[in-house]
N, C-alpha and C positions, 0 to 999 in steps of 0.2 A: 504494500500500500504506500502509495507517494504521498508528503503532507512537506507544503512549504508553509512559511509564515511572510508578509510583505505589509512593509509599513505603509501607510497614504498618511504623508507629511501634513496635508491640512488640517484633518481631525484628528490626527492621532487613532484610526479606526482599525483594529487589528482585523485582518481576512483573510480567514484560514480557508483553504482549498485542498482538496483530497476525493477523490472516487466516490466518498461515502457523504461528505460534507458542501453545503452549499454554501454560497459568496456572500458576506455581510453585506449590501446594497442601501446607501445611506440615499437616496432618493426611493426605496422602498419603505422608509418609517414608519410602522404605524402611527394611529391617532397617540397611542399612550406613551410617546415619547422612546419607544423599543425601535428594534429594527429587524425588518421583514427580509428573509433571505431568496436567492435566486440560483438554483443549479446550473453549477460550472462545466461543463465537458470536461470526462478526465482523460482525454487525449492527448499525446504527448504532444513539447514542440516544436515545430521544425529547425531544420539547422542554422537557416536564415534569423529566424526568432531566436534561438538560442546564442548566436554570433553577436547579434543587436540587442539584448538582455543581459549581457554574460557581463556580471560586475565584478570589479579588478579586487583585489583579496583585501585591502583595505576598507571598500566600500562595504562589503561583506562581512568583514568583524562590527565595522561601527552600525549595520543592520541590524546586525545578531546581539550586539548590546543592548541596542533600542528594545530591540522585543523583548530582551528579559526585563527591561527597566519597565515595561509597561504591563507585561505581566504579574510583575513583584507588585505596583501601583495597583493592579483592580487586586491582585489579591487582599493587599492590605485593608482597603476601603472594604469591600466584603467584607472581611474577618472581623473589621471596627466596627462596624454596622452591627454585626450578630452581637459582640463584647456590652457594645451599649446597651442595644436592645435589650439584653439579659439583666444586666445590670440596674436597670430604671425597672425591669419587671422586680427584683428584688426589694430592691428599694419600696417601692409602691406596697408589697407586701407587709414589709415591718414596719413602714412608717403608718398603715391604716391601723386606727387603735377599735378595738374589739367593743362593738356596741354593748352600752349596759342594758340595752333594754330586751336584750334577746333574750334572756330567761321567761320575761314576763309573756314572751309568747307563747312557751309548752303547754300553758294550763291550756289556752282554746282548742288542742287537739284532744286533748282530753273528752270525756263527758262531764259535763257540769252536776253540781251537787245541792242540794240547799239547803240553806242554813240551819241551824239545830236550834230548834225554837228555845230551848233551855239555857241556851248563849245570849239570849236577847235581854237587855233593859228595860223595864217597866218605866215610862213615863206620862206623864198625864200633864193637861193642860186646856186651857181654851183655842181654839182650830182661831189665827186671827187674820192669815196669808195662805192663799190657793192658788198654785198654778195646776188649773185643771188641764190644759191639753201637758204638757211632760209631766204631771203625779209627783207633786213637790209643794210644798207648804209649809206654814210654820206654825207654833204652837208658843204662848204666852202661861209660861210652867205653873202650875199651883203657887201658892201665897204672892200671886203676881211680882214673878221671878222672872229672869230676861226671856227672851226669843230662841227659841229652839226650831232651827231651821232643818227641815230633813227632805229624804228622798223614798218615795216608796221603788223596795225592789221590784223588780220587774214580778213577779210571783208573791206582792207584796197583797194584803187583802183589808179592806174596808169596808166595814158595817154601820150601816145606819136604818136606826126603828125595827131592827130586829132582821134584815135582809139585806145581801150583795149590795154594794153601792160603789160610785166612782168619788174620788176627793171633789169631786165638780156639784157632788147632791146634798153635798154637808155643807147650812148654810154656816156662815161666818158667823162665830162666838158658841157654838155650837162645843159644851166639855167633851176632851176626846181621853183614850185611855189606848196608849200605842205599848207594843215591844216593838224595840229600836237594837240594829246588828251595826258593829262595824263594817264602814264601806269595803263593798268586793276589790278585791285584787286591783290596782291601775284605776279605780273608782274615786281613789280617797279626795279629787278636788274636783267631785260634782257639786259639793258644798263648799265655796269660797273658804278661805283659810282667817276673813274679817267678820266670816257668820256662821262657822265651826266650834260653837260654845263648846258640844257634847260632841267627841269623835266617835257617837253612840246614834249617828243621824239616819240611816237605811229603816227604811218601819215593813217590818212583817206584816203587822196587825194592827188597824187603828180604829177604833169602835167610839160611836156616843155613849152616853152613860145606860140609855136603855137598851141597848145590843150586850156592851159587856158585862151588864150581869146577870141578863137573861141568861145570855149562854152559856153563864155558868151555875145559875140555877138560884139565884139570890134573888130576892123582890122585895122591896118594903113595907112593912105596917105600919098605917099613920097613927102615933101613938096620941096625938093633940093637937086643934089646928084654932090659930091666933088671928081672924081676921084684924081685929084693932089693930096687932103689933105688925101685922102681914108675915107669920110667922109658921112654920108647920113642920111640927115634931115626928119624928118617924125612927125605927127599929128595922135593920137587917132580919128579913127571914129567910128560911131554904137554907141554904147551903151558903155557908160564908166563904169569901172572896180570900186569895191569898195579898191580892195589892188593890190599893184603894178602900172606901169604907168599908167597915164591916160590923157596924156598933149603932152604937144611937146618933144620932146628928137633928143639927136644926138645919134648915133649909130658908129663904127668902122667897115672900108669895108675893105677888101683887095685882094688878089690875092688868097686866098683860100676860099672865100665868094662863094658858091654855088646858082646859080640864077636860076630859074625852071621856065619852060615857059614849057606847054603843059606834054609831060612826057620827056621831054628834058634837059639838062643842056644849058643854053644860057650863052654868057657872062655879064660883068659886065656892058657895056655899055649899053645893052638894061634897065638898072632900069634909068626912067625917071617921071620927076613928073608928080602929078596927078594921079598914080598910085594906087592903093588899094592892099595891100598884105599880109600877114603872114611871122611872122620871126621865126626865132631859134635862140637865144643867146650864149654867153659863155666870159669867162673871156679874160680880156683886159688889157692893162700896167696900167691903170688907174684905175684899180678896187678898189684902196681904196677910188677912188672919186665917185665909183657907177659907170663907166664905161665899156660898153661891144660892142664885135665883135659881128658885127650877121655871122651866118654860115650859114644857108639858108634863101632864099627867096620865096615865091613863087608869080609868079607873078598874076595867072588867078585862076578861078575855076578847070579848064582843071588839072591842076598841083596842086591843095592840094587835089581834090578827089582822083589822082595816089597817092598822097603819104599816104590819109589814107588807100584805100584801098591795097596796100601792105602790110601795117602792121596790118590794119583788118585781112588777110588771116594767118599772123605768128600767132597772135593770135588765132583764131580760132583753127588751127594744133596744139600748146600751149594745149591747154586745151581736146581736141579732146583726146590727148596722154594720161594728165594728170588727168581727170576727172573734172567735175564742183565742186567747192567746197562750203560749206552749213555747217550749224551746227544743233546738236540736239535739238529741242525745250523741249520735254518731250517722255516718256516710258511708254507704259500701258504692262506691264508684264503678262505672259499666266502662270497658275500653274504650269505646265508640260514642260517648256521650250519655247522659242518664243517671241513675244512683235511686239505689234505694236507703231511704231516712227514717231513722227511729225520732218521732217526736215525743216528746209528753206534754201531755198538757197540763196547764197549772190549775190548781183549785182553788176553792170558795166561790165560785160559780152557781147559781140557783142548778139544779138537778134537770132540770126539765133542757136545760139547751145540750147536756151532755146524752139524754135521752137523745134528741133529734139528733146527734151525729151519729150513737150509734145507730138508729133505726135506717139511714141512709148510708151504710159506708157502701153499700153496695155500688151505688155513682162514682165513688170517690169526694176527696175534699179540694179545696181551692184553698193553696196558701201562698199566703205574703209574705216576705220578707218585714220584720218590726225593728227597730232600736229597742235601746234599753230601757226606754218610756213608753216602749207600745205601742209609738206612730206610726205609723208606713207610709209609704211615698206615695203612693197612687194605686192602691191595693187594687180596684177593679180590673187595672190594663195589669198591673205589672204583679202576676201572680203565675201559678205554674197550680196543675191538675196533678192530684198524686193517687194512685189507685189503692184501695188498703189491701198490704198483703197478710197482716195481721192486726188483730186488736186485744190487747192483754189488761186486765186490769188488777193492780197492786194491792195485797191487802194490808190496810197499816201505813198509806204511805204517809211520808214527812208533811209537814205543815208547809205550806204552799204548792203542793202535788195535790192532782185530781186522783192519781195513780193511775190514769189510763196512760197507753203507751203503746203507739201506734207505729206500722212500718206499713212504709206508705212507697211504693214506686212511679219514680219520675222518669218520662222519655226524654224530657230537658230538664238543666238545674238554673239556679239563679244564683248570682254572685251572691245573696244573704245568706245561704243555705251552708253554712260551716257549723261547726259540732259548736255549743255552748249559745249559739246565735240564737235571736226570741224571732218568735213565727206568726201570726192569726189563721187559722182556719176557718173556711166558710163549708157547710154543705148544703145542698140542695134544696134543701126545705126553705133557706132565707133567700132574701130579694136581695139585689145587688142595689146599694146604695152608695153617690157618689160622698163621699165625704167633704165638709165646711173645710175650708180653702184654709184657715189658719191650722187645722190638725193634720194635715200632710207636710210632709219634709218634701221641701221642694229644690233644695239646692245642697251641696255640701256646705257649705258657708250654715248654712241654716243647720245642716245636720251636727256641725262641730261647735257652734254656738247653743245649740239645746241640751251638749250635754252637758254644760254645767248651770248650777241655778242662778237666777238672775230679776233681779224687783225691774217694777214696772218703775 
């Protein structure tokens, strides 16, 4: 095989020629700044051409220099190029310093957990700040004590007049009687660090005074009632309370005290002793000695089952609209797109809407993607069909679990649909309803602004 080398003094453009090798062609360039070659005949040259080429043995060695001076040159450049290259890859490596924030991402691959109601703070106070679309408010503590600013967990639950309610049904002044958990994990400044009295701010549970001691089976006897003084004496009966009254107290009556006989308003003079009833509280002149007005009463059965179930029916409509809300346990992912999802849904829910999902899983459910307030974007367009592959229900589960626990298969997924993420489910039996323009998340700016609290 023949292989010469020959310099072209103007570029300095080495072209190599040989049988196997075509001619470096600087007018064949490509666009990228390279160069495009051109096959040489590798036939030999005549004697004429060899006589007329044939350089004298000086011109020869200072040829033969040039080439190795030019090939030592790109070698170098090459080799520097690669030396750098590596070098700045190295670099870039030890010079990035290791985010702290990557532990905090393990827990979301996880399944999420909820709280251990035994972990929570008893606190009580008058309801005197509502953010009903994010589930955030504040509370004005017993012996009218500062502002107690919190957050309902997402599986957090509120009772008012005895049934399901939203922070949105409980009017303002309204005694509430909350367990309060430490903020989740990356949560701890959904509560401003200037309105973080109690790092005890997350509410499991927050009831009026006639929800939480019904449900736990306390009722009062009025023991003597004062119209002069507007005054009304009363004794714990049933079953006494572990936090909050549990003894004799006086209470404050007045001309705006609401007294419910049957589904009526009666007046003031029908409350007589011996009496057994339920009350509603709220703040009083004397609140910094623990003193309160009650604002309703009821007198009978007749009159707390009207009042629960009124606000059973708001509730129910509430959620009918809004969807059931539920979080993602885990994701088993299809190669091809898809995934089947274990939800659960959370409790304290009236019975009757978990009735209707199971009586319909046969359709399947429609779910949204929610935040940690429960919002969704635009739940009607931007939801996905999930078919139920199972329906399991828990017995005993934790306090804010329904203990149902569904796997449900999707033929698309939605960017929300990560394990620990909160959900709404719709099925069949409700009407699709467009949701009020301020409780959709409409932008990220709005999504990263809602999650921490914030006064009007």
């Amino acid at each position: 095989m023949k292989h010469t080398n020959r310099i072209q003094p103007e570029g300095l453009v080495l072209v190599l020629t040989s049988p196997l090798v075509g001619e470096v062609a600087p007018s064949l360039r490509g666009a990228g700044g390279g160069y495009a070659c051109r096959d040489v005949e590798a036939s030999p040259p005549t004697v004429s051409q060899s006589l007329a080429t044939s350089p004298t043995r000086g011109e020869d060695k200072t040829k033969n220099l040039a080439a190795h001076l030019v090939r030592g040159l790109v070698a170098f450049v090459v080799l520097g190029s690669f030396a750098l290259a590596f070098f700045a890859f190295a670099q870039e490596k030890k010079d990035t310093p290791k985010s702290p924030a990557e532990p905090a991402k393990e827990p979301a691959a996880k399944a999420p957990k909820f709280v251990s109601a035994d972990a929570g703070k008893y606190i009580s106070g008058e309801l005197v700040f509502v953010d009903g679309v994010n589930r955030r408010g504040a509370l004005r503590l017993d012996g009218d004590g500062p502002m107690h600013y919190f957050a309902m967990l997402p599986y957090g639950m509120v009772g008012y007049n005895g049934a399901p309610a939203e922070l949105r049904d409980v009017p303002l002044g309204t005694h509430m009687h909350g367990y309060f958990h430490l903020a989740p994990r990356g949560e701890e400044d959904t509560i401003p660090p200037y309105q973080r009295a109690n790092p005890h701010n997350h509410a499991l549970t927050l009831e009026d005074d006639f929800s939480y001691y019904q449900r736990r089976g306390q009722a009062w006897k009025i023991v003597a009632v004062d119209l002069k003084k507007n005054k009304l004496d009363v004794a714990a009966t049933g079953k006494p309370v572990k936090d909050g009254i549990n003894g004799k107290y006086t209470f404050d009556i007045d001309s705006n005290t609401r007294v419910w006989k049957g589904r009526s308003i009666v007046e003031l003079d029908s409350l007589a002793p011996e009496q057994t009833v339920q009350l509603n509280l709220s703040w009083a002149q004397g609140a910094v000695n623990k003193e309160f007005v009650v604002t309703d009463v009821w007198l009978d059965d007749e009159s707390r089952k009207f009042a629960t179930e009124m606000q059973r029916r708001r509730h129910v409509r509430y959620q009918q609209q809004r969807w059931l809300p539920g979080w993602i346990d885990s994701i088993e992912h299809f190669d091809y797109g898809g995934a089947v999802i274990t939800i659960t849904l959370f409790g304290g829910m009236d019975q009757s809407l978990y009735d209707d999902m199971k009586a319909s899983r046969d359709t399947g459910y429609w779910v949204a993607a929610a935040e940690k307030t429960l919002r969704t974007w635009f739940h009607r367009a931007d939801r996905k069909v999930g078919r139920v592959q199972d329906w399991k229900e828990i017995e005993n589960p934790p306090l804010g679990s329904s203990g149902i626990q569904l796997r449900l298969k999707f033929v698309e997924v939605l960017e929300g649909y990560r394990p620990g993420r909160n959900v709404r489910l719709k099925c069949d039996r409700w009407a699709f309803v467009t949701m009020p323009f301020e409780e959709r998340v409409k932008s990220l700016e709005e999504q990263k602004r809602s999650a921490v609290l914030s006064l009007p």
